[in-house]
N, C-alpha and C positions, 0 to 999 in steps of 0.2 A: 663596809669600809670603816675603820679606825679612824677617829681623830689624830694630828698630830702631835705629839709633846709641846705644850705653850712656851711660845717664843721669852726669852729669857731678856728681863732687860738691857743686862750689859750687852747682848749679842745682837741685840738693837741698834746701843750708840753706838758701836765699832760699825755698825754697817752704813749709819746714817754719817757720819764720816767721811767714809768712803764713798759715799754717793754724791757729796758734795762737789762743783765744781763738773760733772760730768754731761758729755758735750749732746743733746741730747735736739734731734728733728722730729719735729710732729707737724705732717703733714695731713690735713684734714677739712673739712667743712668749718670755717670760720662763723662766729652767731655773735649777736648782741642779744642777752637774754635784760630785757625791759622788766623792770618791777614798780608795780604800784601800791600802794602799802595804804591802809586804812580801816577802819570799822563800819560793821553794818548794826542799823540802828532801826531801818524797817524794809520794808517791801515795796517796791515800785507800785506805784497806782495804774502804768500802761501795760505792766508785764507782771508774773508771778515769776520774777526775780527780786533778789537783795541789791539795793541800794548801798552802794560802797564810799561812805565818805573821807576822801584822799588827805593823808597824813603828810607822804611822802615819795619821791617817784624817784628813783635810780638806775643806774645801767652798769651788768658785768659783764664778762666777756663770756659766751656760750660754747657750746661744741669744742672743736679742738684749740679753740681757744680757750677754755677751759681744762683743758688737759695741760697745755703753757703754763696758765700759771699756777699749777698744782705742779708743776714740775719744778719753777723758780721758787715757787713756797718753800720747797728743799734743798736749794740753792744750786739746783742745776743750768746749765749756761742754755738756753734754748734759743732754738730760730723756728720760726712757724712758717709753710707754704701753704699756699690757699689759693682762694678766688673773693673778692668782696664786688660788691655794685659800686656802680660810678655815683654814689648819692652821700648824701652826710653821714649816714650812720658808718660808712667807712674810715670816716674821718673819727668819730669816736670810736671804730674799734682799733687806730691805728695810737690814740690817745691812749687808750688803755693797755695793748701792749705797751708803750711808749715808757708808762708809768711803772711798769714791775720789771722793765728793762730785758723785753721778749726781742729780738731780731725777728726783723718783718720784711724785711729785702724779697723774700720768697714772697707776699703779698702779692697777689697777679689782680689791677681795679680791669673787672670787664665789663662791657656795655648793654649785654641783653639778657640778666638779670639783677633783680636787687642784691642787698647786701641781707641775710634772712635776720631776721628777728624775731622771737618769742616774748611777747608781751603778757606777765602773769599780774591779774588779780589776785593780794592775799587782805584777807581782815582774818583778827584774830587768830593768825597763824596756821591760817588754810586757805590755800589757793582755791579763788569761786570761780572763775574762768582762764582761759590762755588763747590768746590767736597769735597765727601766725603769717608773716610776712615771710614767701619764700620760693624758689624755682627748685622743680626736683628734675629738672632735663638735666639730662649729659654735659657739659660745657665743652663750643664747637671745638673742634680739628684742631685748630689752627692755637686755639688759648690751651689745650690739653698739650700738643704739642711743647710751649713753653712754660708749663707746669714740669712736664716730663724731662726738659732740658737742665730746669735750674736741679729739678731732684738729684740728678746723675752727675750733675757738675758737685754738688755739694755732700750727697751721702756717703760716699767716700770715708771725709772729716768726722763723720758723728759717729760717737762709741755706741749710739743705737739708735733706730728711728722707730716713732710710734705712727700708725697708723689711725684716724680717727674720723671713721665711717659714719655719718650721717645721711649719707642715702641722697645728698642732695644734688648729684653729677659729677663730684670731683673725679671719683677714684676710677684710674681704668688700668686693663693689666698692663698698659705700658709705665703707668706710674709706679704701681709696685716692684716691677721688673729693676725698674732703676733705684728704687730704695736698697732693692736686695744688694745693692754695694758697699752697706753697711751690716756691720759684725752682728748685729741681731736687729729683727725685726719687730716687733708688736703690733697686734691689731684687734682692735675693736668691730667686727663687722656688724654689717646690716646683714642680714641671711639670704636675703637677694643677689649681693654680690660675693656669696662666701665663696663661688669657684675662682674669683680673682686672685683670690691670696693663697695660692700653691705656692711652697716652697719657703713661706716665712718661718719666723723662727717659732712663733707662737700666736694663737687665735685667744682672744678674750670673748664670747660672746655671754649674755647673759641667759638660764634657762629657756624663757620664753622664745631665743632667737635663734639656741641650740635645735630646739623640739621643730620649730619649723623647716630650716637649713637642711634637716635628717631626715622630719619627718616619724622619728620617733619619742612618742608620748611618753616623757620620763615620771615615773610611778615611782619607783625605787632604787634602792644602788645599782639593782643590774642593769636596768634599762637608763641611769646615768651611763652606767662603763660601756653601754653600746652606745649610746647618741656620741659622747667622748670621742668614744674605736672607730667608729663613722666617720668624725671630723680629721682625725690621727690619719687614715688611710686614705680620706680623699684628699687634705692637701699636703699631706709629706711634710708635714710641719714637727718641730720637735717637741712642741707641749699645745695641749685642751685646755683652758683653764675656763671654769665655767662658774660664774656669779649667781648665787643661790637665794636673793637677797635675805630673809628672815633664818635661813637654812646654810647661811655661810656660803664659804667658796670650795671646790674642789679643782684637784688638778691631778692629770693624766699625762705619761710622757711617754713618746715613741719604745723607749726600753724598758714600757713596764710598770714605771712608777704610777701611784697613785696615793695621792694624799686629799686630805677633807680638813678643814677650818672651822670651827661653830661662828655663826656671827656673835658679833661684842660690844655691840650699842648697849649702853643702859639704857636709852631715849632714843625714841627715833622719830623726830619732826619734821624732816621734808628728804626725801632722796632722790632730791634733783643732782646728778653732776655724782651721783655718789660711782658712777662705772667709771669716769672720766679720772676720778681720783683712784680709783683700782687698778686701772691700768697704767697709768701715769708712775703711780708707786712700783707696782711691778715691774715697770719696765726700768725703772731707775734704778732698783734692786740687782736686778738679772744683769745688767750693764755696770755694778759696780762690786761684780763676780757672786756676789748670793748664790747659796745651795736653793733648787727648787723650792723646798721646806721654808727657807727660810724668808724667800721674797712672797711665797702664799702668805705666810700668817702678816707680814709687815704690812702687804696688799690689804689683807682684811680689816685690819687695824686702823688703818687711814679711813677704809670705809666707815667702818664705824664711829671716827671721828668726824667725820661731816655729818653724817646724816642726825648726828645730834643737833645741827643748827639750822636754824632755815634759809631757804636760799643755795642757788651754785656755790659753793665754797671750795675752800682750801685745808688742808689739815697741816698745821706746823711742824717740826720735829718734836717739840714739847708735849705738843697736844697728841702726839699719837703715843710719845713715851708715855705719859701720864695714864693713858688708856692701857698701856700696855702693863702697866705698873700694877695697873687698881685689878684686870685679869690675872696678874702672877698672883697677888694676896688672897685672892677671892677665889682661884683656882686650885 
């Protein structure tokens, strides 16, 4: 497989323009990802762990919430559907959409689980442990139900919806059913539920989740363009696009096409959130009519923009031109 012709700056800002303002639903497993930030200076005397002495502790928004505001970071108009717990931590994540000006109406607080959290220890800019707060069951009947009503009353409106699979009960095919009212779809899966999502416009999963889903152990280009050809014919979807992380992105489409990305970090320090910004870009891309070619390599670009800093992040339009800039000179 060929790489493709490096994306050109100017064909950047036309596009990042035009993504601006575009009406965009992401519905998904809502998170607060907790950070605690500090230095280790020796070893616990109880346990043969590091002793982490706390600097600073903070809270971003996780999961498909993290896909919101990698969407508004490019000035896309967003509403997020979900599920949060009846507990405080709903209240700071409705605080933090609140603040980058996310539509949360779709917000469904249910009662019989939390709201999940990811609590990450980092010192010296490596995470030394993470736990989580979280329910992976189904959410009942009855709250699936009005998950599935607000979707169909409102995807209609959106020039795309993303889909953002965290595995933790939301997604059923009657919610994606009602997404599909909208002119494209994206989706991020978990490879458990990849038979849910027949018929969308596009599957993002990343290798590791490809090879399970298929079942085929990708070694090389051909056994990419089979696991891909796998995904293409089982859900009828019009594009594969598959996350390479160190190896770039590739993408496959129902008529044939096939394109490949190198990745483009200079630096790569933490790639938390880095799929959430690749799908997020692409699907903003694809929604504000991008050539395939052109929303892969912008997609890649963004990744490679986060994953230079640590932490879930966001990549700005600057900061992915800038990266994109320093690729054309160097290219």
């Amino acid at each position: 497989m060929s790489a493709s012709p490096l994306l050109a700056p100017p064909d950047a800002r036309m596009l990042f323009d035009r993504m601006r303002n575009r009406n965009i639903m992401v519905i998904g497993d809502a998170m607060v990802d907790e950070w605690i930030w500090g230095t280790v200076t020796r070893i616990s005397p109880e346990a043969p762990v590091p002793v982490v002495s706390v600097d600073d502790h903070s809270f971003t928004l996780g999961g498909a919430g993290n896909v919101a505001n990698n969407l508004r970071a490019l000035g896309a108009s967003v509403q997020l559907v979900g599920t949060v717990g009846h507990d405080e931590l709903s209240e700071r994540i409705g605080s933090l959409l609140d603040a980058i000006g996310v539509r949360r109406d779709g917000i469904l607080v249910v009662d019989d689980r939390p709201t999940t959290r990811k609590t990450r220890i980092v010192a010296h800019s490596q995470q030394v442990v993470r736990a989580d707060w979280e329910s992976t069951a189904p959410i009942s009947s009855a709250d699936g139900e009005r998950v599935t009503q607000f979707v169909r009353a409102h995807a209609r409106d959106a020039d795309a919806v993303v889909i953002s699979d965290y595995g933790k009960g939301l997604i059923s095919r009657d919610v994606v059913e009602a997404a599909l009212g909208a002119p494209l779809v994206v989706v991020d899966p978990k490879p458990q539920n990849m038979a849910l999502f027949e018929g969308v416009s596009c599957v993002a999963p990343n290798m590791h989740e490809a090879e399970i889903a298929t079942g085929i152990r990708v070694s090389d280009d051909a056994s990419l363009e089979r696991a891909a050809r796998s995904l293409l014919e089982r859900l009828r979807c019009r594009y594969v696009v598959l996350t390479r992380g160190e190896r770039g992105m590739a993408l496959f489409s129902a008529d044939g096409v096939q394109l490949h990305v190198p990745a483009v970090a200079r630096t790569v320090y933490d790639v938390s959130g880095a799929g959430d910004t690749a799908v997020a870009v692409l699907t903003l891309a694809f929604a504000a009519g991008a050539t395939p070619e052109l929303a892969l390599q912008l997609a890649n670009f963004a990744a490679g923009a986060v994953v230079e800093k640590l932490g879930t992040a966001t990549a700005s339009a600057d900061e992915i031109l800038a990266l994109i800039d320093h690729g054309f000179q160097t290219g």
